[in-house]
C-alpha positions as MATLAB code, in Angstrom:
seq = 'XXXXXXXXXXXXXXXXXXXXXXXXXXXXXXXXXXXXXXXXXXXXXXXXXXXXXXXXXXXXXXXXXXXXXXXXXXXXXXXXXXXXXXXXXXXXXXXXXXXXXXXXXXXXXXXXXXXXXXXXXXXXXXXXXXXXXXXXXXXXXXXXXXXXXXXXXXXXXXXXXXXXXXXXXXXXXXXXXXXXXXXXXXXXXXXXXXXXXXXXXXXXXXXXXXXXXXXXXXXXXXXXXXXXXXXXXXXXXXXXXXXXXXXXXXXXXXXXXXXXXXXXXXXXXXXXXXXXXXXXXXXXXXXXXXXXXXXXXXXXXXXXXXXXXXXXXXXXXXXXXXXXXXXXXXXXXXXXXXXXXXXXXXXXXXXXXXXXXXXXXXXXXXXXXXXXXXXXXX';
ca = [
      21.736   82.750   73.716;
      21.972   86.525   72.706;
      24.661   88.247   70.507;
      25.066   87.546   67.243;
      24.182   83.729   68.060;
      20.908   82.361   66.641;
      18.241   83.086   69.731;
      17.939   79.035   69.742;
      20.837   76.622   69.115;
      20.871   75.773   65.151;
      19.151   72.888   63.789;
      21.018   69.912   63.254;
      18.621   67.681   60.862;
      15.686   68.917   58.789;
      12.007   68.284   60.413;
      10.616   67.519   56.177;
      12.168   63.487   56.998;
      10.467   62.369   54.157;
      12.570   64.332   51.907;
      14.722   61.781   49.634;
      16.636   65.696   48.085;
      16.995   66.947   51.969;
      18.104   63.661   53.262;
      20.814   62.946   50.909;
      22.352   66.633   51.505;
      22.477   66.213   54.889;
      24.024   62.292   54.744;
      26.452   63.841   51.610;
      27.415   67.217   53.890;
      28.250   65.270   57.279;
      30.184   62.799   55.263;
      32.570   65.176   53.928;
      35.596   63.570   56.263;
      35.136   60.528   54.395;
      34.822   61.682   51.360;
      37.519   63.957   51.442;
      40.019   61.366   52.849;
      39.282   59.151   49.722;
      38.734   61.598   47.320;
      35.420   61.079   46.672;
      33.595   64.579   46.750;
      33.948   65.260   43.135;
      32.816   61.769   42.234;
      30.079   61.358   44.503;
      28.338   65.261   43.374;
      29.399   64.795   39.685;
      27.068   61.372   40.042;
      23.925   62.943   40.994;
      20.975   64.369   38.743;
      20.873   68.101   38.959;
      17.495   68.169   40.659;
      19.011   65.379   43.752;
      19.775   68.646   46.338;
      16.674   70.212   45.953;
      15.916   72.784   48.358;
      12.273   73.837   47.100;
      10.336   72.376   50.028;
      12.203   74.543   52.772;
      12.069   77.399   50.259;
       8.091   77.296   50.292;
       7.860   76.408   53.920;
      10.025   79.870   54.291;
      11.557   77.633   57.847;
      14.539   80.274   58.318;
      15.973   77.786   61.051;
      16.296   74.791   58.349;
      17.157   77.395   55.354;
      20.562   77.964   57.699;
      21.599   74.839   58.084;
      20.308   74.026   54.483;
      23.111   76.685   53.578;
      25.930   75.190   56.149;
      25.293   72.021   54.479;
      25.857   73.601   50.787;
      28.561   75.743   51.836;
      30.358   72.866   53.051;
      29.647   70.831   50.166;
      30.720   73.274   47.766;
      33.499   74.315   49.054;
      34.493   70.295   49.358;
      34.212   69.862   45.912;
      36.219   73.168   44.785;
      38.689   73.280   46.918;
      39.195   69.290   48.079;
      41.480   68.387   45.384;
      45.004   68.749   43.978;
      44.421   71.842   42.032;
      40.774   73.653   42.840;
      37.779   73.467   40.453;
      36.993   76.164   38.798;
      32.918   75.360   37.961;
      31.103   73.916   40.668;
      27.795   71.540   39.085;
      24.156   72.773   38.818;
      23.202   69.965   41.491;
      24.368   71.720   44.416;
      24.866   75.576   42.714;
      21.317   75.985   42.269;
      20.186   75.377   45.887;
      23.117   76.977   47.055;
      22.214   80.046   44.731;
      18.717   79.758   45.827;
      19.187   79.476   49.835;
      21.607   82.978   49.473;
      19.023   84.509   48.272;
      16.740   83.610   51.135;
      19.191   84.896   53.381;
      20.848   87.771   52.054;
      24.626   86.223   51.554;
      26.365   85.375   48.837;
      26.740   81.992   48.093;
      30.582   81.097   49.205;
      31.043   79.950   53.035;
      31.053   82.699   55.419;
      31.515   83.091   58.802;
      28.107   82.977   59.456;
      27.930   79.081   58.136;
      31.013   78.352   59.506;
      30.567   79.622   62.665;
      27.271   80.739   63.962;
      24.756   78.212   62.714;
      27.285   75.147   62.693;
      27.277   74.350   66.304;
      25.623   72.476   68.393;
      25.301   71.543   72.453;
      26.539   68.473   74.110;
      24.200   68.939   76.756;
      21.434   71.356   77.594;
      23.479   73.981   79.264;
      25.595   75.845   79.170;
      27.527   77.015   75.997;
      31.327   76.469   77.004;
      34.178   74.932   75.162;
      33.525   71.875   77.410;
      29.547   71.685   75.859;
      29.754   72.136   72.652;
      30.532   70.428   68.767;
      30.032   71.506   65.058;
      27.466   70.288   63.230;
      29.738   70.367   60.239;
      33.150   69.862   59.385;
      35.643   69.076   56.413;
      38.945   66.579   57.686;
      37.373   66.806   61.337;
      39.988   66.500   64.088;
      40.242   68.379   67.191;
      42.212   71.199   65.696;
      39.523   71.616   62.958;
      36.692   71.829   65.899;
      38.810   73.883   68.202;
      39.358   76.396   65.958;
      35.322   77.107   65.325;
      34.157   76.520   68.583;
      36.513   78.531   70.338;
      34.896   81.522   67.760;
      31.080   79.981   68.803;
      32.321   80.369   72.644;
      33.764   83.787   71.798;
      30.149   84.684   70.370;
      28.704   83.370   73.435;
      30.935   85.787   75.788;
      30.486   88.935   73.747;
      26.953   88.792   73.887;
      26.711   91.047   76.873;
      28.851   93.540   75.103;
      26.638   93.491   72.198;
      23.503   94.019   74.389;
      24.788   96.663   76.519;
      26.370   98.018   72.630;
      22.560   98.508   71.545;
      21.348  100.127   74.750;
      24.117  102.653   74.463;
      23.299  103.484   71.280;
      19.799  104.986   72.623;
      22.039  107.013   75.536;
      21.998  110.676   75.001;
      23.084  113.869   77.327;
      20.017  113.047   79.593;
      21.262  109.764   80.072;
      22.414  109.110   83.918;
      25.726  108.983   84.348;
      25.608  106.060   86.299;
      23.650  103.765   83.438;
      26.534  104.944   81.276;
      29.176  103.360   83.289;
      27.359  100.337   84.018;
      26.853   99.511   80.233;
      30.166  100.489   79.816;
      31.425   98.014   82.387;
      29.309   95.344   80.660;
      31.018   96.110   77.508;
      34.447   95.868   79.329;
      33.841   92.151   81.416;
      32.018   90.720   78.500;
      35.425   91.758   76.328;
      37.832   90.331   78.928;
      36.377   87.372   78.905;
      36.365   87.260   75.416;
      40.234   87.827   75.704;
      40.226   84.688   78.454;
      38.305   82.427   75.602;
      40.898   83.474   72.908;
      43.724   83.400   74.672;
      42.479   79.407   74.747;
      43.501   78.949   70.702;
      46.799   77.319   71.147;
      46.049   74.490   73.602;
      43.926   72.418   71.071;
      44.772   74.005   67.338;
      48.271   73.665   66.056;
      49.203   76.253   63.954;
      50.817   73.927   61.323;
      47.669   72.069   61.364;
      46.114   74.904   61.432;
      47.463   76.513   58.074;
      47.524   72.731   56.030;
      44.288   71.109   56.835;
      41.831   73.570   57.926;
      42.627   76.656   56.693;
      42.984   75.815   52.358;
      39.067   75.019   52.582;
      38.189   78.450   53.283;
      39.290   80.452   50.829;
      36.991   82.308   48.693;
      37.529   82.944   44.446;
      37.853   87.002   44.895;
      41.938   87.823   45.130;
      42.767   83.439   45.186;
      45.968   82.893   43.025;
      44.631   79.980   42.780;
      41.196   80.602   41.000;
      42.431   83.793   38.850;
      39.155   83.505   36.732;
      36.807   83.388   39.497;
      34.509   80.537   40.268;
      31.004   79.935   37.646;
      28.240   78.386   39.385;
      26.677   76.315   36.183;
      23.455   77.209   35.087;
      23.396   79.983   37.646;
      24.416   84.171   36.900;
      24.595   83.227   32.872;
      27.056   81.266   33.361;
      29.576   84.091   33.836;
      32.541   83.543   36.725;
      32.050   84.958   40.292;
      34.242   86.299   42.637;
      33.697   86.459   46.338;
      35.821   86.409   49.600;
      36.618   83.753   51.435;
      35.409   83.102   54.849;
      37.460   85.076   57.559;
      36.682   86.237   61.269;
      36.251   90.253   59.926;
      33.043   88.517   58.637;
      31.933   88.648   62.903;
      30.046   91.577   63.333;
      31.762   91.813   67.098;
      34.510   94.137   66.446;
      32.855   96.639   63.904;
      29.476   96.731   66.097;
      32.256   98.117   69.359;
      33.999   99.950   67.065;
      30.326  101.694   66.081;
      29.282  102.063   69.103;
      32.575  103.221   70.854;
      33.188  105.545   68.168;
      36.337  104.421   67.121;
      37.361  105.476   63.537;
      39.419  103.907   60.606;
      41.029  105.971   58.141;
      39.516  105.839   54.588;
      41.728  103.826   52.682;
      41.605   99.958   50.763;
      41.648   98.077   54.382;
      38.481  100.378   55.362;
      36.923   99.447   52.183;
      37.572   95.515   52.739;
      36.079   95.854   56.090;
      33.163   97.602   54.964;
      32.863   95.062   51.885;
      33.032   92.235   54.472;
      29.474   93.357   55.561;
      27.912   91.997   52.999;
      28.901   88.383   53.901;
      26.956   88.881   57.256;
      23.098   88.284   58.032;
      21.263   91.254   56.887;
      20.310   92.153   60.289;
      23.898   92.064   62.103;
      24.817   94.369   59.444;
      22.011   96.524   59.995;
      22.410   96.782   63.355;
      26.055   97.777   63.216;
      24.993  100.729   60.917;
      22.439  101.393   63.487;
      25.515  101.585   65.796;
      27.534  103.787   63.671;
      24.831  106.719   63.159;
      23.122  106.598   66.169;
      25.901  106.010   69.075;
      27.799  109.522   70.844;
      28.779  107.534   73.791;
      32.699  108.966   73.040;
      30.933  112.415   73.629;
      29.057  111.570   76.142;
      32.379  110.444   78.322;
      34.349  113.140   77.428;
      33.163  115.657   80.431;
      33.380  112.748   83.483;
      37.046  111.305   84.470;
      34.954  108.063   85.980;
      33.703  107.631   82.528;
      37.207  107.847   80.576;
      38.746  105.538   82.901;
      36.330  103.005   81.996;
      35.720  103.816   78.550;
      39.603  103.468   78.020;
      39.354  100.500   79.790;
      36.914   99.261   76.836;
      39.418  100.181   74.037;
      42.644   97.961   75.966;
      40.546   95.683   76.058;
      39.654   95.530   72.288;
      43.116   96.540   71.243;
      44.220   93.401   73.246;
      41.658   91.701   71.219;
      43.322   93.168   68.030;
      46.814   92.353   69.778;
      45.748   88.668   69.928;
      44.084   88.203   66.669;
      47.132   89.535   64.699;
      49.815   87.322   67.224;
      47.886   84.581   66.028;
      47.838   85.524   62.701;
      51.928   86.010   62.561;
      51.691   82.377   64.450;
      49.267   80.061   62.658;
      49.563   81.797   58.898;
      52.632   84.232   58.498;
      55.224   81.781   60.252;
      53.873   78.593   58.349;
      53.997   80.080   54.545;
      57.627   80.762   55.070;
      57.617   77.189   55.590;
      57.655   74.630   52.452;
      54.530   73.299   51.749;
      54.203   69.333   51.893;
      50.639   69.334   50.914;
      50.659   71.381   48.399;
      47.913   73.455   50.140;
      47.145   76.788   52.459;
      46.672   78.800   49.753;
      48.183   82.061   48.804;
      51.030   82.852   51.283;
      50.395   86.814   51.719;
      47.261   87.278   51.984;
      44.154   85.857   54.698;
      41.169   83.458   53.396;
      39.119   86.713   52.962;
      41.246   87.992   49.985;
      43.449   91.231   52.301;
      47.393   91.757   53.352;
      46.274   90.520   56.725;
      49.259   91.279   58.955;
      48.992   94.984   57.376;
      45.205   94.813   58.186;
      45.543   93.492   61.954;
      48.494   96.310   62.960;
      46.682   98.773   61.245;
      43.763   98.599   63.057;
      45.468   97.987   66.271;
      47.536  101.236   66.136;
      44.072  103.114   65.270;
      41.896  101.488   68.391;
      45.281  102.549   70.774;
      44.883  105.997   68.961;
      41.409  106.899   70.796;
];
């Protein structure tokens, strides 16, 4: 596994079995179906002690690999118990906002479920090899179903596929005017069959995730307290920040570090305005070193020089960009298909969320055309 995937598949259970504080996480976090189907999350967290999640043991054992799922498990969990109900809760209980708190810290993320909990460390293999949509199944989930699981793991099989882009990404970035032409084009044809068949994955969304589905039982548990209607005065994490109310995006794909790591690397700019600043902002939710790498990207890459001079290396540079901007193309079809199309739709639920704006807090549709137009623009 290479990419932005963990090097080995994540945990799924903690090694420290004679934990009573890691054992009931773990039996609380994968019975979140359950619990949310009978209404039970707030009950069952507002009945434990404030020290019953402790997370101390994996914070002195400094195990990275059961710190991650230690977070999917409190992501889930909190975001369960604020967001599970009729009307979200706007203070989530000491019990699981310390840990939670504590195991951001470890990692470098904020405490609110990003994509990197969601996605990345929440999957796990059927069987040993290899990682396909046929092989694979989250770790955690919220309702469950197969629209729920087809959703993620068609993002953990998109991972998977891009990870020769983002290895032939870094090696570029190292390429300079002594560089052989030949290398250039080869990395560049990495980067363009590792994106088509990123495309092929994608274009797989529909046949197992139905956008109404979609937009009333997976989507309102994803939402973050920064720009929510729904949670105006932020979200306070008791006992944790003084107390005061914190606002942070909600989990959203812009949180991959796929797009902005080809967009460093290809040289493809963004004009400066709000949408920029949201995509920059969305770094933060990432692990420290995607983020650093896509910086690393950004100063370091002159590949669009570099292909300026050679009509071979144009034609499959270009080819690179139509293949991202149909990855753009995709993302915001989908996004007039599973969000745009279902808010003009009453709401039977009484969930989804806000109705113009994505989980992570933006004017999505103006986001996705936006950035379209500017990747065609190259």
């Amino acid at each position: 596994m290479k990419g932005f995937l963990p090097a080995k598949p994540p945990l799924r259970e903690y090694s420290i079995s004679s934990s009573p504080s890691l054992n009931r996480l773990q039996e609380i976090a994968s019975s979140l179906p359950k619990l949310l189907l009978t209404s039970r999350v707030q009950l069952t967290v507002e009945s434990l002690n404030k020290d019953d999640l402790s997370i101390q043991e994996l914070l002195e054992s400094k195990s990275e690999r059961e710190l991650r799922l230690a977070m999917v498990h409190l992501s889930f969990l909190a975001h369960a118990y604020v967001l599970g109900g009729t009307k979200p809760n706007s203070k989530l209980p000491e019990v699981v906002a310390a840990p939670w708190v504590q195991v951001s810290e470890f990692l470098g993320r904020p405490p609110v479920l990003s994509y990197a909990s969601y996605c990345l460390n929440n999957w796990f293999l059927l069987e040993d090899e290899p990682l396909s949509l046929e092989n694979v199944a989250l770790i955690n989930n919220f309702l469950g179903g197969v629209d729920e699981d087809w959703f993620v793991t068609i993002h953990v099989c998109i991972e998977n596929a891009a990870s020769g882009a983002i290895e032939a990404a870094d090696k570029l970035s190292e390429c300079n005017e002594a560089t052989n032409e030949k290398d250039l084009h080869n990395l560049l044809s990495k980067i363009q069959l590792s994106l088509n068949e990123v495309n092929k994955i994608f274009l797989r969304m529909t046949e197992r995730c139905d956008p109404y589905v979609y937009y009333h039982r997976v989507r309102p548990f994803i939402f973050g307290s920064k720009d929510n209607p729904d949670l105006k005065n932020g979200l306070i994490y008791e006992s944790q920040f003084a107390n005061k109310a914190q606002f942070f995006r909600g989990e959203t794909g812009a949180q991959s570090s796929i797009v902005p790591s080809l967009d460093g690397v290809l040289g493809i700019k963004h004009s400066k305005d709000a949408l920029r600043h949201y995509l920059n902002e969305m770094r933060e939710y990432m692990p420290p070193e995607h983020r650093n790498f896509i910086e690393k990207l950004e100063q370091h890459s002159v590949v669009k020089d570099l292909v300026s001079d050679s009509s071979d290396l144009k034609q499959i540079y270009n080819q690179c960009l139509n293949e991202l901007a149909d990855f753009r193309s995709l993302h915001l079809k989908y996004a007039g298909m599973y969000i745009h199309k279902q808010s003009e739709q009453k709401n039977p639920f009484g969930t989804g969320g806000s109705t113009i704006k994505g989980t992570g807090g933006t004017p999505f549709m103006t986001y996705l055309k936006k950035h379209l137009e500017e990747t065609k623009k190259q």
